[in-house]
N, C-alpha and C positions, 0 to 999 in steps of 0.2 A: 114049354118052358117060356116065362115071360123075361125080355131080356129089356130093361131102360137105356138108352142114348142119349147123352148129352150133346150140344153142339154148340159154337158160336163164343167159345171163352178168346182171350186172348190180350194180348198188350194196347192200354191204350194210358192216355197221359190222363192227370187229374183235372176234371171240368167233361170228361167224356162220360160215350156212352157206349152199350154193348147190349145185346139182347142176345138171351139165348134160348135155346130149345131143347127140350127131350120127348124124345121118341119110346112112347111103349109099344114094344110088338110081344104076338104070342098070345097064349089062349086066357084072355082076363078081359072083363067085361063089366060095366058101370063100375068104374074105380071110384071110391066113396071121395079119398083125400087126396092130392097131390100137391106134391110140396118141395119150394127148395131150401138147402141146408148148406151149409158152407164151413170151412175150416183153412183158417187161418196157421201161417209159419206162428209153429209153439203153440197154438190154440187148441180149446176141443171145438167140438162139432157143433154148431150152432143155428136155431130156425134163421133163416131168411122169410120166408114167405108160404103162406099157404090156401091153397083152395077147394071148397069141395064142391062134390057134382051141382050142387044148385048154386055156385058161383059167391058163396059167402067168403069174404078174403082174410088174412089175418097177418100183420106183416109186424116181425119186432121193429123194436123204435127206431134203432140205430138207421132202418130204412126206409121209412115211413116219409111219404110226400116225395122220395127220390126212385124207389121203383114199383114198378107194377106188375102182379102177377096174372096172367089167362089160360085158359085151357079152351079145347077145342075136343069134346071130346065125341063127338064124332069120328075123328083121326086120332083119337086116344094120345091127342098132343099137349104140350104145356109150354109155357114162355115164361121170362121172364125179363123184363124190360128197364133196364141199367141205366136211370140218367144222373148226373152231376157226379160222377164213381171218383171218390178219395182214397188215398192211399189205405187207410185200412180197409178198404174193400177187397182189397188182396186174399184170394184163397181159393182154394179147391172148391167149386162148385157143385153138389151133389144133388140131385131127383130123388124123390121117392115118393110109392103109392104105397096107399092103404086103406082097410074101411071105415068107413065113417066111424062103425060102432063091433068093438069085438078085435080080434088078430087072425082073421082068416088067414091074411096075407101081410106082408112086409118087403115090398122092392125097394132097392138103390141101383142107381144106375153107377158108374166106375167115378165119376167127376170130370170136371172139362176146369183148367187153369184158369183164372182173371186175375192180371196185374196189371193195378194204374201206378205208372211209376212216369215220371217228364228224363 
């Protein structure tokens, strides 16, 4: 069973920063895409950021020049690196992998909280 973990969400004021991480464990191996998504109070679900096994990135605009995405995927980890977070950065943070090409597979991990609020 492959299970994703998030970690690292939590309160910080607007001008801050946050990085987080998810952990895939469980029988899955060269994960093509990994990716964060986020969901906002009243929103739907929306990309944040993404990257595949050879390290091509892709980040919507709303985030673009403020965070960075990385994987490690030797330790089948990912990051992702929160700087200048505005109040609409606000939302449930969500992981997920997948393949590059095709739906062998589709994981989310549960979400981990970010609120910048002063």
């Amino acid at each position: 069973q492959v299970q994703l973990v998030e970690s690292g969400g939590g309160l910080v004021q607007p001008g801050g920063s946050l990085r987080l991480s998810c952990t895939v464990s469980g029988s899955i191996f060269n994960i093509g895409v990994m990716g964060w998504y986020r969901q906002g109070p009243g929103k739907q679900r929306e990309l944040a950021a993404t990257i595949t096994r050879g390290g091509n990135k892709n980040y919507a605009e709303s985030v673009k020049g403020r965070f960075t995405i990385s994987r490690d995927n030797a330790k089948n980890m990912m990051y992702l690196q929160m700087n200048s977070l505005k109040p609409e950065d606000t939302a449930v943070y969500y992981c997920r992998v997948r393949p590059l090409l095709g739906d062998e597979y589709d994981y989310w991990g549960q979400g981990t909280q970010v609120t910048v609020s002063s």
